[in-house]
Backbone as numpy.savetxt, mean C-alpha at the origin, in Angstrom:
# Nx Ny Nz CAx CAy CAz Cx Cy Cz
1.24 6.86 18.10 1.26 7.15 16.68 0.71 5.95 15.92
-0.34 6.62 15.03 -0.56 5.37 14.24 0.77 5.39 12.67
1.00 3.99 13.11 1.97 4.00 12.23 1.97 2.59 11.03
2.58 2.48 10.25 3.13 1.41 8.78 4.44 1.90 7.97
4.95 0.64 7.77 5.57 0.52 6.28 5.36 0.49 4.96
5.86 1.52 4.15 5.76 1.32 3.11 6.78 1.71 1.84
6.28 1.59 0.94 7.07 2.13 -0.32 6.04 3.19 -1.16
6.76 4.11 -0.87 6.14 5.76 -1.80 5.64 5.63 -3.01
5.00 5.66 -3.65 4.89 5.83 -5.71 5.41 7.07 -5.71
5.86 7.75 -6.38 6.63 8.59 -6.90 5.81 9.58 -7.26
5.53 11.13 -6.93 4.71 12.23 -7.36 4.41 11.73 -8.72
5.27 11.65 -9.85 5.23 11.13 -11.03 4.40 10.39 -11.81
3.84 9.79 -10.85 3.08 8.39 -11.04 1.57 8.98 -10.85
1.65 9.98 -9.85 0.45 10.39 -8.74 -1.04 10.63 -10.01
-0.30 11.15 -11.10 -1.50 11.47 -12.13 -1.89 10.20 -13.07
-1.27 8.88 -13.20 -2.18 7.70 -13.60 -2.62 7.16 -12.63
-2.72 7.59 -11.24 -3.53 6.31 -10.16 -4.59 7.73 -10.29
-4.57 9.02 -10.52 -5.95 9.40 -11.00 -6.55 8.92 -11.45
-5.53 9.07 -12.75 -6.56 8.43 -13.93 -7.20 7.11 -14.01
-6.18 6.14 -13.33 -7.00 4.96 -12.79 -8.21 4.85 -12.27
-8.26 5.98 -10.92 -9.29 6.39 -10.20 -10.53 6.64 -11.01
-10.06 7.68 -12.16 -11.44 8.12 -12.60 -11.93 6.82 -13.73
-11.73 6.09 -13.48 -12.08 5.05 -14.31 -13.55 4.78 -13.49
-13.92 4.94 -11.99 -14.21 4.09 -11.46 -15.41 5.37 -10.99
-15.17 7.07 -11.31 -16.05 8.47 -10.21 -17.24 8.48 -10.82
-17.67 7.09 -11.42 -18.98 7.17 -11.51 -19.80 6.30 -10.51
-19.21 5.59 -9.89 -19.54 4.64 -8.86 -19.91 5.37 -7.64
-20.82 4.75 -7.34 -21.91 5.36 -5.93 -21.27 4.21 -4.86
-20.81 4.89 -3.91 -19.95 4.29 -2.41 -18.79 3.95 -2.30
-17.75 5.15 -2.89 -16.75 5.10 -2.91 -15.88 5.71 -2.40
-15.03 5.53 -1.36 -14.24 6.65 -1.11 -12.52 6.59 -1.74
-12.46 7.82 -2.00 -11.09 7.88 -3.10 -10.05 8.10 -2.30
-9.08 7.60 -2.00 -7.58 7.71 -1.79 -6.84 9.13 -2.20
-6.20 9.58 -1.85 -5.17 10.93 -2.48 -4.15 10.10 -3.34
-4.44 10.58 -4.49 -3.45 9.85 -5.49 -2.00 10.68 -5.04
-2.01 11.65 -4.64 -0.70 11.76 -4.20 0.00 11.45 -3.04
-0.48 10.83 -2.24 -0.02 9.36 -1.40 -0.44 8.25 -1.45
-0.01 8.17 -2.82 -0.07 6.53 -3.17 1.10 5.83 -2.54
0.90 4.43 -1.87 1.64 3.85 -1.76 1.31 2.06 -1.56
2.45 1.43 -1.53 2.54 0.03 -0.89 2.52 -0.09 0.40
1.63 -0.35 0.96 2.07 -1.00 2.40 2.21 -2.22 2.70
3.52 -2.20 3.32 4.34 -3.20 3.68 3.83 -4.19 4.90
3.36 -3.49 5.35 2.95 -3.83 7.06 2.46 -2.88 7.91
1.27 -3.04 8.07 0.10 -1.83 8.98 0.85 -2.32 10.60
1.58 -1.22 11.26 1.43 -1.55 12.87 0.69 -1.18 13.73
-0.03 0.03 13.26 -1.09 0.55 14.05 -1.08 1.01 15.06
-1.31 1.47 16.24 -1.09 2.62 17.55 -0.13 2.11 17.71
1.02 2.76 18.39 2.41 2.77 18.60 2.93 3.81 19.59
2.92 3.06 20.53 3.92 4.54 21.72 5.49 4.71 20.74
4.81 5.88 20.86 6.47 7.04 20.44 8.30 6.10 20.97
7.85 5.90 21.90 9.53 5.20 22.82 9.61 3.71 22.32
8.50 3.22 21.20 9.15 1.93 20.60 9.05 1.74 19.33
9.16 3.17 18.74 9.59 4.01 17.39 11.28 3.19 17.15
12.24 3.65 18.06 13.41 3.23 18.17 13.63 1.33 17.66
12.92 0.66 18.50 13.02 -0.94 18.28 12.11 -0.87 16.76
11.38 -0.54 16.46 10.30 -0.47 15.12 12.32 -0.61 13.98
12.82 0.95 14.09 13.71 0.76 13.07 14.52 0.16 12.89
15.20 -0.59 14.43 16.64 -1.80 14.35 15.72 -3.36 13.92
14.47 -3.29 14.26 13.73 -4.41 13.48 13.74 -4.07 11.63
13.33 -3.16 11.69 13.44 -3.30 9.93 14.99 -2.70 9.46
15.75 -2.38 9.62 16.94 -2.43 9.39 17.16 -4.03 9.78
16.89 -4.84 10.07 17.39 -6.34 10.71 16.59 -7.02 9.07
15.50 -6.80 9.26 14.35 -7.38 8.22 15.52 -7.04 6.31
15.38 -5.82 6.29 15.90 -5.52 5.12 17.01 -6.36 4.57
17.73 -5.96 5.46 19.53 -6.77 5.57 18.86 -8.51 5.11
17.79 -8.81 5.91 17.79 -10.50 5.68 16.83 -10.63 4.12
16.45 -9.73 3.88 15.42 -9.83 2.86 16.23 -10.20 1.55
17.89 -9.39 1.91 18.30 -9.45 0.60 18.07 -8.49 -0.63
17.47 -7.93 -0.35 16.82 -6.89 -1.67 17.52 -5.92 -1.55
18.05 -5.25 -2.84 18.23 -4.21 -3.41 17.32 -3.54 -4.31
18.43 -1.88 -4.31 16.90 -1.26 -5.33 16.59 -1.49 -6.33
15.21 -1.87 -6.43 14.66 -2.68 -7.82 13.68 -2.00 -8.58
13.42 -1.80 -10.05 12.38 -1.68 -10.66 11.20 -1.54 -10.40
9.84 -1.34 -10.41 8.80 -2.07 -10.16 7.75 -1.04 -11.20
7.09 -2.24 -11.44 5.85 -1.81 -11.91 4.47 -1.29 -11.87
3.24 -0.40 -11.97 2.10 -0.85 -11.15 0.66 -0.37 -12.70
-0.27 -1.36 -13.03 -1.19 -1.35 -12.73 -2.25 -2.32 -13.09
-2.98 -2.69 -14.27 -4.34 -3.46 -13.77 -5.31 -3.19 -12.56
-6.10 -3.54 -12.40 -7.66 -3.06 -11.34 -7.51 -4.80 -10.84
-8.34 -4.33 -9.57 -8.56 -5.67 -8.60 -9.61 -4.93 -7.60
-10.01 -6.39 -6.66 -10.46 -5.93 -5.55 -10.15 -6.78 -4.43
-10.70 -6.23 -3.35 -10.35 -7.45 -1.99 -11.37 -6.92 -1.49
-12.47 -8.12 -0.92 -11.31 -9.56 -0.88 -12.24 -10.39 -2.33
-13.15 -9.86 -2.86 -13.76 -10.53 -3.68 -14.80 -9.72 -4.75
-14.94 -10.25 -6.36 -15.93 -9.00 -6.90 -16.93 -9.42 -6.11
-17.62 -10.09 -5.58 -18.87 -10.64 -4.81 -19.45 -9.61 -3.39
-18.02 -9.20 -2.83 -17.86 -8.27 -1.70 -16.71 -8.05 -1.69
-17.04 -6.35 -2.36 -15.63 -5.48 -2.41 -15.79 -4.68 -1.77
-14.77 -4.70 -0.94 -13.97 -3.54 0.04 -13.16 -2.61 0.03
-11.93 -2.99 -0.88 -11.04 -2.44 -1.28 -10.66 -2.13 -2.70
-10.93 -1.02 -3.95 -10.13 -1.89 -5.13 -9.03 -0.79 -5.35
-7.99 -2.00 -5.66 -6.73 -1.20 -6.49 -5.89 -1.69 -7.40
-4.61 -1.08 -7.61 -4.01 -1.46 -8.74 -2.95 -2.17 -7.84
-2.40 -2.99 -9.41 -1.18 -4.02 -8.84 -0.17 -3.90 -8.94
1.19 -4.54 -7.97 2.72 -4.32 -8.28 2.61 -5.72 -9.49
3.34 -4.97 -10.59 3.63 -5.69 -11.77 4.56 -6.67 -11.50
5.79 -5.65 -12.31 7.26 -6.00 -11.73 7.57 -5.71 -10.61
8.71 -6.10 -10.03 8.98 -5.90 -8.56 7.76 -6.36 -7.51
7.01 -7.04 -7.63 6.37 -7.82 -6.55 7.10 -8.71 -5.77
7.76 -9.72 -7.09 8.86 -10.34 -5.97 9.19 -10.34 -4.96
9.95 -8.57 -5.08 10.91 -8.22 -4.29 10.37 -7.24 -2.83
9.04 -6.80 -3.23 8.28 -6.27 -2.22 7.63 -7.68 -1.05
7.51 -8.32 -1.90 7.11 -9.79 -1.34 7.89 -10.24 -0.19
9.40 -10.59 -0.40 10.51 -10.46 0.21 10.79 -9.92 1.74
10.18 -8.45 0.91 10.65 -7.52 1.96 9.38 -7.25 2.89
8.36 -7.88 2.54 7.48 -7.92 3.79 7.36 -8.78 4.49
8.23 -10.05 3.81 8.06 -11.18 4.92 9.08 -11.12 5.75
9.97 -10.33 5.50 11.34 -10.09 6.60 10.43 -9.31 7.59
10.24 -8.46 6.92 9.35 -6.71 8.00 8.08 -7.54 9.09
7.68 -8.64 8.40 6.67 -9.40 9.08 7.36 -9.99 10.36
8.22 -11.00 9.92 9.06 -11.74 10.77 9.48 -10.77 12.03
10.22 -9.94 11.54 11.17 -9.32 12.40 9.83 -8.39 13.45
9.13 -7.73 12.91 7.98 -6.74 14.09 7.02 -7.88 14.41
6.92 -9.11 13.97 6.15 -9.88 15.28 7.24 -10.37 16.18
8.56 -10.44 15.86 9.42 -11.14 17.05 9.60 -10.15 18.16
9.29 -8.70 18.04 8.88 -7.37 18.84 7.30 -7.22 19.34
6.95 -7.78 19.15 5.24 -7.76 19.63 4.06 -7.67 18.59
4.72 -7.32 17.07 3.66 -6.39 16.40 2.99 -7.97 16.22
1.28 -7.68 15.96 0.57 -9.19 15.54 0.54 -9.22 13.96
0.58 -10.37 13.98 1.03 -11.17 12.84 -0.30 -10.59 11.56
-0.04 -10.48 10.48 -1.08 -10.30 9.00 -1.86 -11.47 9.08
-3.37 -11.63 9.37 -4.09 -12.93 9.16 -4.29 -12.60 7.64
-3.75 -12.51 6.62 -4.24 -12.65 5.20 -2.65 -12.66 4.33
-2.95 -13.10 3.43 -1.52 -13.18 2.47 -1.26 -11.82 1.95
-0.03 -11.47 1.98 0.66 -9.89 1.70 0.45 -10.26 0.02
-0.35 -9.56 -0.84 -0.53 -9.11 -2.07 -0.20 -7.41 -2.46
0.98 -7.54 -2.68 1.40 -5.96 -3.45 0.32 -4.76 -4.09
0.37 -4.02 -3.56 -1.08 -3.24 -4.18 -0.88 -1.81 -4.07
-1.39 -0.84 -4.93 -2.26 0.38 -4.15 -3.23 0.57 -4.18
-4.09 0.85 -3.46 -5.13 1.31 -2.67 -5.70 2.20 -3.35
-6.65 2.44 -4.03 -7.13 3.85 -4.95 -8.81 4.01 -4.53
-9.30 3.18 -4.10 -10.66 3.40 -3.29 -11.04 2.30 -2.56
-12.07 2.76 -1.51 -12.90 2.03 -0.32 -14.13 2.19 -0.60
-14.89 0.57 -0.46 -16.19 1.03 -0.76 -16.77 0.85 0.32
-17.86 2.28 0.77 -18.32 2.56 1.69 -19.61 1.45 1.73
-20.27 1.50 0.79 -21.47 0.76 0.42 -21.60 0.26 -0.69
-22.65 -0.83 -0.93 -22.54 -2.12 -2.11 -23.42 -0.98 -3.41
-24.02 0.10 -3.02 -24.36 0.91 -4.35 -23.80 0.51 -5.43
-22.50 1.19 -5.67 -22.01 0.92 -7.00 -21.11 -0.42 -7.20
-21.42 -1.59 -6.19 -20.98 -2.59 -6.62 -21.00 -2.96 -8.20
-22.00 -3.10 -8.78 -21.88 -3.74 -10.13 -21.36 -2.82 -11.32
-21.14 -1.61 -10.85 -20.43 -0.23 -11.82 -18.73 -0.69 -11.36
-18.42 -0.92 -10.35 -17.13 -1.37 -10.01 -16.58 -2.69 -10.60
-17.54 -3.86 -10.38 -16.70 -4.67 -11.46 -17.29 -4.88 -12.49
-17.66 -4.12 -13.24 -17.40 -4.03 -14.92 -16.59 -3.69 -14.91
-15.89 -1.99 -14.49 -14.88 -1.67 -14.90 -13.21 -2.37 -14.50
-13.89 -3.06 -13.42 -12.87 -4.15 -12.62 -12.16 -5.46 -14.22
-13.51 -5.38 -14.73 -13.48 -6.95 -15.46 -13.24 -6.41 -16.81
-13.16 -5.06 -17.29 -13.20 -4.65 -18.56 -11.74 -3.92 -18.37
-11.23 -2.87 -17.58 -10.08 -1.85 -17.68 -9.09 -2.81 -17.23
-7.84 -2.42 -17.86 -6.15 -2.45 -17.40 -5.84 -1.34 -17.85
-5.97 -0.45 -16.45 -4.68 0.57 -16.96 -3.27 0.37 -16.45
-2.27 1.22 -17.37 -1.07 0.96 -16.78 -0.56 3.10 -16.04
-0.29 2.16 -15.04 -0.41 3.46 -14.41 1.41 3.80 -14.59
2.47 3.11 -14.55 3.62 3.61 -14.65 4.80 2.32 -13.88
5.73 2.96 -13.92 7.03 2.39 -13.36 7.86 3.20 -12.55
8.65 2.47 -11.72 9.41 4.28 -10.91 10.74 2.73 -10.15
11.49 3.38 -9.20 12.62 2.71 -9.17 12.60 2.59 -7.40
12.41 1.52 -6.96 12.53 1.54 -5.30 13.86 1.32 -4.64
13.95 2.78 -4.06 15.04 2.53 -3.54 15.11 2.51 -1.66
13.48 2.91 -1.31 13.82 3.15 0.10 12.68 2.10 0.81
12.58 1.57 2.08 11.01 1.72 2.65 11.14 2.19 3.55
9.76 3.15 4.06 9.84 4.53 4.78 8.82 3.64 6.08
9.30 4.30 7.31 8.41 4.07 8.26 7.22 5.59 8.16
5.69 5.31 8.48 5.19 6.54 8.26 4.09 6.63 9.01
3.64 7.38 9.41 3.02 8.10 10.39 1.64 8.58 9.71
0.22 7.77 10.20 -0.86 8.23 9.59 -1.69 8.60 11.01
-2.25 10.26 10.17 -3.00 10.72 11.03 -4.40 11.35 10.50
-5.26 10.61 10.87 -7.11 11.06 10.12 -7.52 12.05 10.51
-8.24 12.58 9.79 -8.54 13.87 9.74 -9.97 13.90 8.76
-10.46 15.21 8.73 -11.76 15.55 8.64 -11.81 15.13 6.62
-10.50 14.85 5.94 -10.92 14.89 4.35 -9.66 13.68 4.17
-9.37 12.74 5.15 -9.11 11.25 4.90 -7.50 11.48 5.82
-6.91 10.48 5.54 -5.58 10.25 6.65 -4.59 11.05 5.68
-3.51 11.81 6.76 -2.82 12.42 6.08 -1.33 11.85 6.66
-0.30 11.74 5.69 0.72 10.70 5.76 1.83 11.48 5.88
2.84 10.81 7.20 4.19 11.62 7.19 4.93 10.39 7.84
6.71 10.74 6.98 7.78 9.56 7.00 8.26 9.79 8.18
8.21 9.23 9.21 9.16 9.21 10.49 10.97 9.01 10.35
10.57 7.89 9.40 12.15 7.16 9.36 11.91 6.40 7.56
13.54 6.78 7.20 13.55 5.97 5.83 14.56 5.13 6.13
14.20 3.97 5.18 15.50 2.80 5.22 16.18 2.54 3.81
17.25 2.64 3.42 17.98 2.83 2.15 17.85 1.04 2.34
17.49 0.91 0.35 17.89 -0.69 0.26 19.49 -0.53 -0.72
């Protein structure tokens, strides 16, 4: 199973990371995200035999507990990209409020699934969602204008869980299902 951690955005939310999105459906080499699986990811683990599903959840149940966090606030939006406007790969919106605490909780989730085998993040955990991939540098310079000109605010919602979840690709992008939730 290809699998990650994350934290859900809330159906609720699902129609300003549109609208975020369409800030940007004039851009040539883009591929768009399903605003209705928006989320944070916590930590990508990536292929995963099924029989160490089990150690995956007493590690983040271990992680959580040390993280300290309870359910918190959070915020999301403004525009970005990664890793640079120079060469963009990724752009999305940001955790406002509650970064902190997502912060936190990925360096526990980090700690704890590399002391199980998972390999370590070579890049610093920055809170985000994901709202497009750019396939090609086409609409590079249509992307950051609107990168360097828009803040939208896409919403607020209340975290109370992080979900282990299960991504599987398919012919119109990866389609996402929760294996396991963890109450904070």
């Amino acid at each position: 199973m290809r699998l990650f951690l994350a934290i859900d955005i809330p159906s609720s939310l699902s129609e300003g990371v549109a609208a975020a999105q369409s800030l940007l459906e004039d851009a040539d080499g883009l591929r768009f995200t399903d605003s209705e699986q928006a989320h944070v990811t916590l930590k990508f683990l990536g292929e995963t035999p099924s029989d160490r599903v089990p150690a995956v959840e007493d590690a983040v149940e271990t992680a959580i507990d040390d993280a300290g966090v309870d359910q918190f606030d959070a915020s999301v939006g403004g525009l970005g990209v990664f890793p640079s406007l120079d060469y963009i790969r990724v752009v999305w919106t940001g955790v406002e409020d509650g970064a902190d605490e997502m912060i936190r909780l990925h360096d526990a989730i980090e700690r704890e699934t590399t002391e199980i085998g998972f390999e370590a993040e070579s890049h610093d955990f920055s809170p985000h969602v994901t709202l497009a991939r750019m396939n090609d540098a086409r609409g590079k310079d249509y992307v950051r204008r609107v990168v360097e000109r828009e803040d939208p605010t896409i919403g607020s919602f209340r975290v109370r869980e992080v979900r282990l979840k299960k991504s599987e690709l398919g012919p119109d992008g990866p389609e996402y299902e929760t294996v396991s939730r963890f109450s904070l």
